[in-house]
LUMVO-391378 format. One record per residue: residue number from 0; residue in one letter; x, y, z of N, C-alpha, C in turn. Coordinates in steps of 0.001 Angstrom, whole numbers, plus 500000, padded with zeros to 6 digits. Example, Ala and Ser with C-alpha at 12.3 -4.5 7.8 and 13.67 -1.06 7.14 Angstrom:
     i   aa      nxx      nyy      nzz     caxx     cayy     cazz      cxx      cyy      czz
     0    a   513190   494310   507800   512300   495500   507800   513200   496700   507800
     1    s   512850   497750   507080   513670   498940   507140   512900   500030   507870
END
This chain:
     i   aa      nxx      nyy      nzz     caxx     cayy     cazz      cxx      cyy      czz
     0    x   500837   498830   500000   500000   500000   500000   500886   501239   500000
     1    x   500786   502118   499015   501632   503440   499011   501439   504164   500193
     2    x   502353   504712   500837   502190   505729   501445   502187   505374   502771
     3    x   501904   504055   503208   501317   503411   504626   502933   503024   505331
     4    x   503073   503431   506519   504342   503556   507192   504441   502682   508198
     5    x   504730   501766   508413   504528   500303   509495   505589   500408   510275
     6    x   505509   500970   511693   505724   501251   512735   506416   499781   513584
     7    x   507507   499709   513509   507850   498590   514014   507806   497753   515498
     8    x   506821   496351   515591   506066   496460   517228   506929   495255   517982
     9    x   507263   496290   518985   508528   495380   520003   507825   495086   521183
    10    x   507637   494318   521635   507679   493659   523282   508573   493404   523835
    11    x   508886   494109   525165   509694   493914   526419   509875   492859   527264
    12    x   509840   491603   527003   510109   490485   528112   511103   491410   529545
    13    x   510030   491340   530719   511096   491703   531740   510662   491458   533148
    14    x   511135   491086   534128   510605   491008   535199   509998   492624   535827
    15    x   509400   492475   536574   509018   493174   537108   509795   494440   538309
    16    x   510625   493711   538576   511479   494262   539432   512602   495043   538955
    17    x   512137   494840   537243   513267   495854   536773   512724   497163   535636
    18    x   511305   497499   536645   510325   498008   535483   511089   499496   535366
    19    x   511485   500171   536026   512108   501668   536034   513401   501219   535119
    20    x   514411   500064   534694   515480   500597   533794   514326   500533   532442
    21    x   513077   499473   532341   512558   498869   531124   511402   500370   531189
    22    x   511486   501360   531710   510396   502580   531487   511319   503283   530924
    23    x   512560   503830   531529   513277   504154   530711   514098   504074   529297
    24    x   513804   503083   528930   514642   502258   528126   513455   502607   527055
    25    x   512033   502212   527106   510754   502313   526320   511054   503595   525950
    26    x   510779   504301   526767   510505   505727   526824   511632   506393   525495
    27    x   512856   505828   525985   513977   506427   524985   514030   506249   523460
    28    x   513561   504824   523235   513466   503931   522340   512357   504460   521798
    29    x   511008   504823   521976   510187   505309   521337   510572   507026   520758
    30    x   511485   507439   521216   511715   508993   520989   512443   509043   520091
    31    x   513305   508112   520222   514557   508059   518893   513925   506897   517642
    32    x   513164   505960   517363   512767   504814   516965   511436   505051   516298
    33    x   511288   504561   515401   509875   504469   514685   509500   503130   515299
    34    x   508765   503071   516714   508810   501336   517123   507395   502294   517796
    35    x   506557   500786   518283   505370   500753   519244   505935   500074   520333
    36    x   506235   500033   521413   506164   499178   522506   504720   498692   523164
    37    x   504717   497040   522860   503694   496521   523328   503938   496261   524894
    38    x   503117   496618   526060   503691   496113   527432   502263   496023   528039
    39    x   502142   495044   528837   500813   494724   529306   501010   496132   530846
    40    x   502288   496290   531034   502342   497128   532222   501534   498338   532602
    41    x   501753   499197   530877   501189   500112   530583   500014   500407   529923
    42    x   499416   498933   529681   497927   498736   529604   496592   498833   530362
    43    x   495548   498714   530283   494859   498920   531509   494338   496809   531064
    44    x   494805   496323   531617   494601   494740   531376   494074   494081   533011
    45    x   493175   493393   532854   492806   492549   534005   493707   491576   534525
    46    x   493857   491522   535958   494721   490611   536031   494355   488968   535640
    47    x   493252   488617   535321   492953   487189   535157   493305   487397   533331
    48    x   493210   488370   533020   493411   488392   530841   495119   488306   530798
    49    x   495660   488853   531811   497289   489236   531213   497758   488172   530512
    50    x   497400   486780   530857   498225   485733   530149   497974   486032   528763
    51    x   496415   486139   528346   495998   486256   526851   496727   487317   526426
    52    x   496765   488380   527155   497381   489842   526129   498492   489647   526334
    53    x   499402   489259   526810   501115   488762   526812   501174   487659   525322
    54    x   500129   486916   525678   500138   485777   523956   499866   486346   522622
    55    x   499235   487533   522863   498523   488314   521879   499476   489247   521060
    56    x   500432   489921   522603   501240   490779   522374   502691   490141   521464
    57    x   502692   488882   521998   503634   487956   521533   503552   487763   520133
    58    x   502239   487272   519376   501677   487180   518619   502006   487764   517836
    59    x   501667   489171   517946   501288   490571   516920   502921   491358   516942
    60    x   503827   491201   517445   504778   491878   517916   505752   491680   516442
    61    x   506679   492221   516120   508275   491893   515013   509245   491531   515883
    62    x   509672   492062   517019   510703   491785   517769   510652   491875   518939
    63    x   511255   491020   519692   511193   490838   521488   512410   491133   521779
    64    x   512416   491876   522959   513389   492354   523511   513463   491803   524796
    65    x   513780   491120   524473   514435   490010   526312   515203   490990   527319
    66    x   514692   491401   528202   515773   491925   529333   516229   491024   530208
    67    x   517612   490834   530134   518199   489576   530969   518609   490075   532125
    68    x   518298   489704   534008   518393   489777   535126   518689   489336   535592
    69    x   519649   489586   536908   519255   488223   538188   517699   488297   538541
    70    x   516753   488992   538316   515491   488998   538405   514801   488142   537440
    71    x   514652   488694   536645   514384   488117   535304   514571   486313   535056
    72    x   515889   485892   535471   516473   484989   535705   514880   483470   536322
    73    x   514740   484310   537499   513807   483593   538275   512319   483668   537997
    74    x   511734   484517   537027   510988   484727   536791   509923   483988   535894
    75    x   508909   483147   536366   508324   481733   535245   507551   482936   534336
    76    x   506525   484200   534512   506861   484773   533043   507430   485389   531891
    77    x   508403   485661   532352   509824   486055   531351   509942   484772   530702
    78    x   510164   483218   531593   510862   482433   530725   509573   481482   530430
    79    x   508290   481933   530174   506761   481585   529380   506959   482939   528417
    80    x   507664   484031   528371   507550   484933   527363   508529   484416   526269
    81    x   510108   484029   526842   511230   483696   525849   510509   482293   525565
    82    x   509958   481788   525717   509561   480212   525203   508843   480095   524308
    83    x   507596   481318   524139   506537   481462   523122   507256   482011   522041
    84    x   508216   483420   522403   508847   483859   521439   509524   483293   520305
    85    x   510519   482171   521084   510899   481290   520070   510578   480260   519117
    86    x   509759   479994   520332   508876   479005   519504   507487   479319   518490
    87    x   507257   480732   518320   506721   481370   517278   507513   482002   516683
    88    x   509211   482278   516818   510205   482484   515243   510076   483701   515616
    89    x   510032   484439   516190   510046   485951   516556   511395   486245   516871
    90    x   512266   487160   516254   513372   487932   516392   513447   488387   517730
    91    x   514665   487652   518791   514854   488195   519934   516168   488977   520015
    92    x   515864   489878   521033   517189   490854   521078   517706   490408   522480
    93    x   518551   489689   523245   518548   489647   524442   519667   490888   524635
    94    x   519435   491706   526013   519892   492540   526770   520269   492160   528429
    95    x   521594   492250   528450   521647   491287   530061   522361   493007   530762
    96    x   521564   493125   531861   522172   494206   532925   523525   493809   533842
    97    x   524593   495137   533538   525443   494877   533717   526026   493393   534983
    98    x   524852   493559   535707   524990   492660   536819   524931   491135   537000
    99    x   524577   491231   535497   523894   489554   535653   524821   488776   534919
   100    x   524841   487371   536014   525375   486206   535858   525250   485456   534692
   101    x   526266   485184   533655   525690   484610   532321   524773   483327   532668
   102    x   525794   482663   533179   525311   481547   533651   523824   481210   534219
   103    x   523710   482313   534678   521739   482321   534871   520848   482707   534217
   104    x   521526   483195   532494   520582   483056   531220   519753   482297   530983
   105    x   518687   482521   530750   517935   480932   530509   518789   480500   529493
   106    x   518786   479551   528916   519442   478519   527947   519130   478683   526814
   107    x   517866   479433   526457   517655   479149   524998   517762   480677   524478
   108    x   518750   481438   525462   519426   482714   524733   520765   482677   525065
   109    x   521416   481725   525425   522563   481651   525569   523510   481658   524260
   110    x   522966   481137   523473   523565   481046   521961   523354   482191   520955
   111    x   522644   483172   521900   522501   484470   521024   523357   485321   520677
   112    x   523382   486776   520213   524549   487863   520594   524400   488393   521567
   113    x   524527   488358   523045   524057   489407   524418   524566   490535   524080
   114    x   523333   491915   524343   524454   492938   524590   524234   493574   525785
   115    x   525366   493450   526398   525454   493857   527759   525484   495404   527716
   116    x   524072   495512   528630   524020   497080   528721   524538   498015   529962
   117    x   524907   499194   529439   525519   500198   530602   524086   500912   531011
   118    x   523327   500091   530487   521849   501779   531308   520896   501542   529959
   119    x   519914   502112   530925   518610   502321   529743   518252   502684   528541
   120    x   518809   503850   528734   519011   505098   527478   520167   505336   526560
   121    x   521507   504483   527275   522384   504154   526205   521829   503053   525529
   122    x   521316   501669   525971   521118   500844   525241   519591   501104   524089
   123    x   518963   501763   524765   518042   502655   523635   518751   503111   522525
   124    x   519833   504270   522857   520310   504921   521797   521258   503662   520770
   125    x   521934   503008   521361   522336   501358   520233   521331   501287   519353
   126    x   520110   500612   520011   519208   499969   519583   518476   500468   518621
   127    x   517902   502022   518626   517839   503063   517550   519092   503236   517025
   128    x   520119   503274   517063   521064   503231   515798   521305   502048   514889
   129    x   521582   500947   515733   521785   499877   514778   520850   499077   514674
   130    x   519423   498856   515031   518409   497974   514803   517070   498532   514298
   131    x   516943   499250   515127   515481   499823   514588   515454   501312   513770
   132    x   514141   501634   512916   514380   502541   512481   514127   503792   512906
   133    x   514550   505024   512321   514639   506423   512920   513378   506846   512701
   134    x   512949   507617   513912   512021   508399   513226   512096   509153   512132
   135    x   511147   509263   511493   511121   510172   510267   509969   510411   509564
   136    x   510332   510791   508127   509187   511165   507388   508613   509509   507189
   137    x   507116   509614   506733   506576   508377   506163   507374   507910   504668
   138    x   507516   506580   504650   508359   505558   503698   507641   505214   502678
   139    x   507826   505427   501727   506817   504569   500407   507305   503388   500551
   140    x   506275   502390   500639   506278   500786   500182   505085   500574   499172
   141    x   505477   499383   498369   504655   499209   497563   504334   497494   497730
   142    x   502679   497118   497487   502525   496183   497347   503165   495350   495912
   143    x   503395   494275   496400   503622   493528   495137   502747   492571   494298
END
């Protein structure tokens, strides 16, 4: 479709306990980034639906952004988020905070590229440089 500009839609895999670096990090990433961040956090979602809109979000998303923790680590929905992800072929980005133990990666991002981040808003500004795209004017695409 000419003219139509497709906004690229990322989900945050993250524990909870690390929601202030992953607000910051959104926050940055949407300013510099032509991206949507999907997050049930900042939804108004029931707590008995979250599983569905986490599957949904999973679903509908281009790329997951794994935040790797000693939190995160322990967390059974982070590693029900990296499990669906993969196993629906979805492009993961894992991000491990400076603090965390490789060794307590889950396993099925261990074989990835980690990039170990210094902070929120630097790893935003990476992530808008070398992965996602810039904001800007709208893109012509054309159907084929």
């Amino acid at each position: 479709m000419k003219g139509t500009k497709h906004k690229t839609r990322v989900f945050i895999s993250y524990s909870n306990k690390d929601e202030d670096f992953v607000r910051s990090l959104r926050e940055t990433l949407m300013e510099l980034s032509d991206v949507v961040v999907f997050d049930p956090a900042i939804e108004s979602v029931k707590p008995e639906r979250i599983r569905d809109t986490i599957s949904k979000f999973l679903r509908d998303c281009d790329v997951v952004i794994a935040l790797l923790s000693p939190e995160s680590s322990q967390s059974p929905n982070v590693l029900f988020e990296l499990g669906m992800a993969v196993g629906l072929g979805k492009k993961v980005i894992p991000i491990a905070k400076r603090n965390t133990d490789i060794s307590s990666i889950p396993f099925n991002m261990r074989n990835r590229n980690i990039i170990v981040s210094t902070g929120p808003k630097s790893t935003a500004r990476l992530l808008a440089k070398d992965i996602f795209p810039p904001r800007g004017p709208t893109k012509e695409t054309s159907e084929q």
